[in-house]
N, C-alpha and C positions, 0 to 999 in steps of 0.2 A: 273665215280664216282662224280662228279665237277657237271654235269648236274642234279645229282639226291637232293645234298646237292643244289644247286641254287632252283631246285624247290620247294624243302622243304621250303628253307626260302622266297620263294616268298608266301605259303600259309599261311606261318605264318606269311609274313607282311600282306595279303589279311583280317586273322581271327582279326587282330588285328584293323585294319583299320573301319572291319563291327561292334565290340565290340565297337569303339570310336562311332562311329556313332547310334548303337542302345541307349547308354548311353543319347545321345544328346537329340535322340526322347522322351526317357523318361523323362529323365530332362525337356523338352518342356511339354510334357502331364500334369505331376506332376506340373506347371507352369498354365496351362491351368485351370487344376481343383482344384486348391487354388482360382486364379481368377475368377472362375464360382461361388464359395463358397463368396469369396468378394462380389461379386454383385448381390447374396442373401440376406445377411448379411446386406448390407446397405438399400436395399428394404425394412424389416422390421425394419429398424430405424424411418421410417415416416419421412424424411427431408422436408425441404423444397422445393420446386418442382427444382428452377434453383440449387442447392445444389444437389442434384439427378442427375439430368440430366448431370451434370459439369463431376459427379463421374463415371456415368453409360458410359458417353465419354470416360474421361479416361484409363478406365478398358479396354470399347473395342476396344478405338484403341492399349495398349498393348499385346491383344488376337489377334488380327489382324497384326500385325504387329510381334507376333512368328508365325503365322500359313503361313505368306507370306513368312519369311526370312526362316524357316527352315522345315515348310513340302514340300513347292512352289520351296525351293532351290533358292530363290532371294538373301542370303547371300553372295550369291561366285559368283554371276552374273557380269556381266562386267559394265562400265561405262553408254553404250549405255540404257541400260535396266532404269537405274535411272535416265538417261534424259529423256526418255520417261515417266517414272511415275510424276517426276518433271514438264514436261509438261501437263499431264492429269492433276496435280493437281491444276495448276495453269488458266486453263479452269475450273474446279471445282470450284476454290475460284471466277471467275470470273461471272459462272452463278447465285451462291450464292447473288454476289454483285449488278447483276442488279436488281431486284426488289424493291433493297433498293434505287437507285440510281432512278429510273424511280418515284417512289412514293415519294422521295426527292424531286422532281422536280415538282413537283403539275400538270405532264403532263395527269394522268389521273382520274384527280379532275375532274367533272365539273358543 
């Protein structure tokens, strides 16, 4: 009787567990397509281009950044995961930086 009542309430912590998490997705989606809707919206404002561009950033790195932590599952990731991204990005901001740094330098004026 002990075994039947234990598995019961293990499907009912399982139903309950997939309900939290369906919620979340939605939640995310409904997130998703407000900000798809935003960055319409400002599209036909006609801004100014770096105003645009500033906004149009914005937007999608907060698209990018639900679609990483909670389709990707990088929210509950461990330590190691975010050094590693920590590192790509800071090779990122590094290849960014050379062009600027090499044409600073009037190395390939000539």
């Amino acid at each position: 009787m002990t075994s039947d009542h234990a598995t019961t309430s293990m499907a009912g912590d399982h139903a309950v567990d997939i309900d939290k998490h369906v919620r979340i997705y939605i939640t995310v989606f409904v997130a998703l397509m407000v900000l798809t809707i935003v960055t319409v919206t400002v599209s036909r404002f006609h801004l100014p281009v770096p105003i645009a561009v500033t906004v149009a950033l914005i937007v999608a790195t907060i698209k990018g950044s639900l679609v990483a932590c909670y389709f990707m599952h990088l929210i509950s990731e461990k330590k190691l995961i975010y050094a590693v991204l920590g590192l790509t990005g800071a090779f990122f901001l590094v290849l960014l930086a050379l062009p600027v740094i090499t044409v600073h330098d009037g190395f390939w004026i000539h």
